[in-house]
C-alpha positions, 0 to 999 in steps of 0.5 A: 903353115907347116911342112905338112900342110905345105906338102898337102896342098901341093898335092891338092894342087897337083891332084886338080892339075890332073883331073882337069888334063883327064877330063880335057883329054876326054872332051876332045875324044882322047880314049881311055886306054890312051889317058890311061897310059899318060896319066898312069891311071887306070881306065877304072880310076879315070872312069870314076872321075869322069 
């Protein structure tokens, strides 16, 4: 594997690792605004993958 590819799947991985803390934060009734500010998405973006 190359360096790019390397550096792609980390971020895959990272990616993934995020989404599933968003959507643990949602089922435990975290709101929006508050994922928002630990996540440094937007409530639009984080919205969209729930």
């Amino acid at each position: 594997m190359n360096k790019l590819k390397i550096a792609h799947a980390r971020e895959e991985v990272i990616k993934q690792g995020k989404i599933q803390l968003i959507l643990g934060m949602h089922k435990n009734g975290m709101p929006l605004e508050d994922i928002a500010k630990f996540t440094g998405l937007s409530t639009e973006e984080i919205r969209k993958l729930l």
